[in-house]
N, C-alpha and C positions, 0 to 999 in steps of 0.2 A: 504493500500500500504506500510507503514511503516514496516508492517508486513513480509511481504515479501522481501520488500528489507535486512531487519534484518537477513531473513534466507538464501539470497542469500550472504550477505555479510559473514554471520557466516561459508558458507560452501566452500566460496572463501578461508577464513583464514583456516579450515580445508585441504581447496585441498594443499596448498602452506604449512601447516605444515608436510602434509605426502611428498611430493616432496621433500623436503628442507634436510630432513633429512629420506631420503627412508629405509637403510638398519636396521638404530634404529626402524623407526615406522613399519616396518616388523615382527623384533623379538619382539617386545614387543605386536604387536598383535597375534602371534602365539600361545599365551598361549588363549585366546579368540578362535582362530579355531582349538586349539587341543582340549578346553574344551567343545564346542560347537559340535563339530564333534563328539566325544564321546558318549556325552550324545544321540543327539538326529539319532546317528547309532545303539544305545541301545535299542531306543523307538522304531525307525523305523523294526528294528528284530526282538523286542517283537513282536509289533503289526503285521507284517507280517508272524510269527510263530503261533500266538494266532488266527488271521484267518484263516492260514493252517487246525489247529488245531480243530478249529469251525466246518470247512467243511468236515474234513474227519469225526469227528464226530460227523457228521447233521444226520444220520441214525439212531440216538437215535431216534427221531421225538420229537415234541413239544407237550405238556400239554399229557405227558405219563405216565403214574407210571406202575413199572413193578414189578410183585410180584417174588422175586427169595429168594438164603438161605439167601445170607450175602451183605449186604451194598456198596454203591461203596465209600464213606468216611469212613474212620479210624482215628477219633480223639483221642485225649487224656483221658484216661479210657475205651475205647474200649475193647471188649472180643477178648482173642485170636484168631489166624483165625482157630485154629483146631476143635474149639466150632461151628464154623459158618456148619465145614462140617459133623457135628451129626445132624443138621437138617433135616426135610424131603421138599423133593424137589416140587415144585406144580404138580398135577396131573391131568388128564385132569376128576376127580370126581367132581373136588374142580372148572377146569374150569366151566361146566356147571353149577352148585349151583350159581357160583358168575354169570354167565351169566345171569340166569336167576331175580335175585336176587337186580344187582348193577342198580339204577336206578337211577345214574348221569353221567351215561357212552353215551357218543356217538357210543363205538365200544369197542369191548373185544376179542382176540385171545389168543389162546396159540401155541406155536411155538418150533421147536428145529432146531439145525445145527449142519452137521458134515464136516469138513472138509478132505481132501485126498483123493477123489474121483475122480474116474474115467470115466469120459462119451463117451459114442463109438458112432460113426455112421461108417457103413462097414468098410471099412479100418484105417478110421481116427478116433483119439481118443486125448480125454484133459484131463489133467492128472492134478492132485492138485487142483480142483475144488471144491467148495460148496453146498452142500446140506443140502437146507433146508425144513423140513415141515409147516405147518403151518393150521390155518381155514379162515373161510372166511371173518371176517376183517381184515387181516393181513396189508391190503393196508391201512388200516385206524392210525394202529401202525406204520409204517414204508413207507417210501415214495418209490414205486412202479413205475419206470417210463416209461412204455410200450413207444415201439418206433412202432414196428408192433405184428399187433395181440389181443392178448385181455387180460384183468386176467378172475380170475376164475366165475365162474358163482357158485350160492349155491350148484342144484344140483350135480357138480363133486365133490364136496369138502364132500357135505353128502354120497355121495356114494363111498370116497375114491379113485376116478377113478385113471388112471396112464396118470395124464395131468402135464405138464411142464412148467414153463417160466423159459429162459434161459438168462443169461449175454451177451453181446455184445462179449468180450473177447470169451465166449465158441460157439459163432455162427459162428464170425469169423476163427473161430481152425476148427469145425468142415463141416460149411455149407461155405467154399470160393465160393465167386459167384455165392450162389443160394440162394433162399429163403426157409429158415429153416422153416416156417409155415405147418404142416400137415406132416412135417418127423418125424419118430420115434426115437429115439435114445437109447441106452442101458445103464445102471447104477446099477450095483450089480446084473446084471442078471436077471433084470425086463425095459421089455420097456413101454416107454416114446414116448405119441405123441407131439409134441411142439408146443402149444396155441399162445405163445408169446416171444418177443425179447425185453428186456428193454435197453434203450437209454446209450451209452457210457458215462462212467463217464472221465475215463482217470485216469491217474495217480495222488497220492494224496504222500504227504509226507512220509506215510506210505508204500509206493509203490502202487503197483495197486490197484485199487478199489473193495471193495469186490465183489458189484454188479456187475462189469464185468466179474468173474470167479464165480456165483452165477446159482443154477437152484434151483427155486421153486415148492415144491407139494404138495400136499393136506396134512394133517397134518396124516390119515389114510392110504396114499398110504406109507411118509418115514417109519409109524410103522411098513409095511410089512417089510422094509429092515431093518430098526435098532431098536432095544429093548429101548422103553423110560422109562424114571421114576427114581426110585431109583437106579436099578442096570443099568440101560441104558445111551444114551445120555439123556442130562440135558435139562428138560423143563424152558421154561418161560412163565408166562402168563403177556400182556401187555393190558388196560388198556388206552382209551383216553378218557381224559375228553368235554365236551362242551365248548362249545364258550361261553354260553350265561347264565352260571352257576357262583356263586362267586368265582369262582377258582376252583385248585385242594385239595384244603385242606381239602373243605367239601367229594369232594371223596374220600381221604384218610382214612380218618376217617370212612366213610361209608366203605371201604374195609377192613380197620381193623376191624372195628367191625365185618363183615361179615367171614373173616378167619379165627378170633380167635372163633366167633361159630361155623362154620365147622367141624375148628380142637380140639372143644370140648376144651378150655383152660380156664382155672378157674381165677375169678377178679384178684387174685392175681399173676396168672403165668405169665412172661415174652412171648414178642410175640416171636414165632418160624422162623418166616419168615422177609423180610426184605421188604418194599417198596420204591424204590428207583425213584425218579424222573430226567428227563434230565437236570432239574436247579442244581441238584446236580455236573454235570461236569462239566457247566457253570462257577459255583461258585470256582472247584478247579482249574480250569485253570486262571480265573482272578487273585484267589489270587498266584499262581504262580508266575504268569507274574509281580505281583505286589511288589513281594518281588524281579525280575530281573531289575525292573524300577528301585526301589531306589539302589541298585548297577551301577545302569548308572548315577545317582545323586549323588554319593559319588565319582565313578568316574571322571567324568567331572568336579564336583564341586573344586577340587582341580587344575584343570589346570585352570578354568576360575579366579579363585582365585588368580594364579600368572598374568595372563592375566589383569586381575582387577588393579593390581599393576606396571604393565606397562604401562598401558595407563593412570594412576594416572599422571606417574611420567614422561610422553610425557606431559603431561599439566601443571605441575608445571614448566615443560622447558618451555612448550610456553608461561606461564602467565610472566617469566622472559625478555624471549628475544622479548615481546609485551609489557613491561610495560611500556615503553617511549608512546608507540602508544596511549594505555589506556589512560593515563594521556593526552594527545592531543584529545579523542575522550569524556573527558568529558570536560575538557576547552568548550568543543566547544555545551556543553550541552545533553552528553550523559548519560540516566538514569542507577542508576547500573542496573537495569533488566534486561535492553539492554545487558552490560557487561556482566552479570548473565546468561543470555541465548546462547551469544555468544561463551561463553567457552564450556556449557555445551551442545549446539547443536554441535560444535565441538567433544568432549568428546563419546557424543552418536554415531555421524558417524561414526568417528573411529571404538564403538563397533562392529557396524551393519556392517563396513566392514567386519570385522574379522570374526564375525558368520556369513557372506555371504559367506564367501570361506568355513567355517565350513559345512554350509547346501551344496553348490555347491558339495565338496568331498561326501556326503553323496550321491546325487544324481548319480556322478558317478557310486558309488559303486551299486545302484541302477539297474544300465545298463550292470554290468555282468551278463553273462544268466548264470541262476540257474537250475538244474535239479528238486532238493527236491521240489521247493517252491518257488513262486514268490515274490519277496521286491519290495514294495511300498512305496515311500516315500508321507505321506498323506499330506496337506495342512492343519491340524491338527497340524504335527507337523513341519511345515515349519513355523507357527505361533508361536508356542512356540519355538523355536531356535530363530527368530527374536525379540520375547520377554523380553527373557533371557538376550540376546546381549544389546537389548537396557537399560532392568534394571541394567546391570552390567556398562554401560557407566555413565548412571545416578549415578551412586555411586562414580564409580573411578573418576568423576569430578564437583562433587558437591562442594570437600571444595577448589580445585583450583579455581574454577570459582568465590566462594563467596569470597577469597582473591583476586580476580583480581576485584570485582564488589564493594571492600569498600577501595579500593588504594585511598589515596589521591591525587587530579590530579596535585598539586605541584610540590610536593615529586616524583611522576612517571614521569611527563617531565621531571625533574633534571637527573632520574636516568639516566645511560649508559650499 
């Protein structure tokens, strides 16, 4: 109970030093909620950007490696990027070898896309649309998300047939209020029966989703329409590894080994090709975001800093114009602890006010609708702004408090 009454008493002297003197302990905690506000508006936009960022690009898929020329990291010592475009592109020779061949794969496609495309059905037409080929684990590469209808079956896909799955975006354009399943539609002067409708993605940071201005075909049917390969559109072949394998590393490995014998390259020849995995975006957008974090800690860090020095210097007021009190509250047997906590429970509230209006504003900001991108402010980082706040309290009133907890109680009743 001692306990308690200590903190009820400590936040009584808190409440009556912000009242007492309102407009000083306002501006002196301002630098507290500009610095707190700052920071953790920082965090909260990284981390609200870096999820945007995640989601638009989740179509990578997980545990993928994709064989294409050139890398999606450029570090320091890297080959020019004009080197990357003498390489040869994968082919679908090189697919089937590895198909056959790679035996820690769960699924293996090669795939291409082109963009500007136009899809007709009788009058109506969608215009800037996507076209992609692909085989028949594509769904395994890439997430696929039928809403009606079906994906491919082997046989269309071995026989090149001219079968379709369409975007939400181009079903809506072309099929208003009917059911797009069994219509044909037209695409470079080749029709299209439409198998399937994949489920609305909506708009992403990047604007629309690609899947919704997206139609799928057999990897056989796009070659009828577009030239792949070296002189064509640009192949990829992707690659998922198992679940229940030690990772991707070991398939790596086995795929490089596998296409540097393909393409016939000698111990000592550099690989021609590049294998890229999705941990590899992962990794450059963390570290992004992480070089934008500490600019929000160099930011903020400076206003909580003068912040820090104002509520210092609210306690050294209050340890003066309480020092009579002090000196009466140990007369009467109070231990400095007592003293020692009571300042510094003080000290801390104060902080925790100041980064409560810091987080508060943040949350506002929070509830302007956004078109790009939704801000989240996470309970993550409503912790660390309450953190922050309370460590800086604890600082700026440790050495008042310890001066008011070793006052002689003589000397402090005398005082005036």
């Amino acid at each position: 109970m001692i306990y308690l009454r200590l903190i009820a008493e400590s936040f009584r002297f808190a409440w009556q030093a912000l009242k007492s003197n309102l407009l000083r302990t306002i501006l002196s905690l301002l630098g507290v909620t500009i610095g707190i506000f700052a920071i953790i508006s920082v965090f909260t936009l990284v981390d609200s950007l870096e999820r945007n960022v995640r989601e638009a690009m989740s179509f990578v898929g997980e545990r993928v490696i994709y064989v294409q020329t050139q890398p999606w990291t450029f570090g320091p010592g890297g080959r020019p990027w004009w080197e990357y475009l003498r390489r040869p592109q994968p082919t679908v020779r090189e697919f089937r070898q590895l198909e056959r061949n790679v035996t820690m794969a769960e699924g293996i496609a090669i795939f291409s896309e082109r963009g500007g495309n136009t899809f007709k059905y009788r009058n109506s037409s969608y215009s800037n649309a996507i076209l992609s080929g692909a085989t028949y684990d594509f769904n395994k590469i890439r997430d696929i998300p039928i809403e009606e209808g079906r994906y491919f079956i082997q046989q269309e896909v071995d026989a090149s047939q001219n079968v379709i799955i369409i975007g939400n975006a181009i079903a809506e354009g072309l099929f208003p209020n009917q059911n797009p399943l069994g219509k044909q539609l037209k695409v470079k002067g080749q029709q299209f029966t439409v198998i399937g409708v994949m489920e609305k993605q909506g708009e992403s940071m990047f604007g629309m989703s690609n899947v919704d201005k997206q139609g799928i075909i057999p990897f056989g049917a796009f070659s009828k329409i577009y030239t792949t390969g070296p002189k064509g559109v640009y192949t990829t072949i992707g690659i998922k590894g198992r679940e229940d394998d030690k990772g991707l590393q070991e398939l790596e490995y086995e795929t490089q080994g596998l296409l540097r014998n393909i393409r016939g390259l000698r111990p000592r020849d550099e690989d021609n090709f590049a294998l890229n995995r999705s941990e590899m975006v992962a990794e450059q957008v963390t570290s992004l975001f992480s070089v934008i974090g500490v600019a929000g800690w160099v930011i903020g860090g400076f206003a909580i800093l003068v912040g820090g020095f104002g509520i210092a210097n609210i306690m050294f007021v209050s340890v003066k114009e309480r020092t009579n009190i002090i000196g009466i509250q140990k007369s009467l047997g109070a231990k400095n602890f007592f003293i020692l906590f009571q300042f510094l429970f003080e000290s801390v509230f104060l902080s925790l006010l100041g980064g409560g209006f810091g987080i508060l504003l943040v949350f506002l900001l929070t509830l302007i609708p956004q078109d790009m991108m939704e801000i989240m402010l996470s309970l993550r980082n409503i912790m660390l702004g309450l953190s922050v706040s309370a460590v800086i309290g604890m600082l700026s009133g440790i050495i008042p408090a310890v001066l008011a907890a070793n006052l002689d109680p003589v000397m402090a009743i005398r005082s005036k």
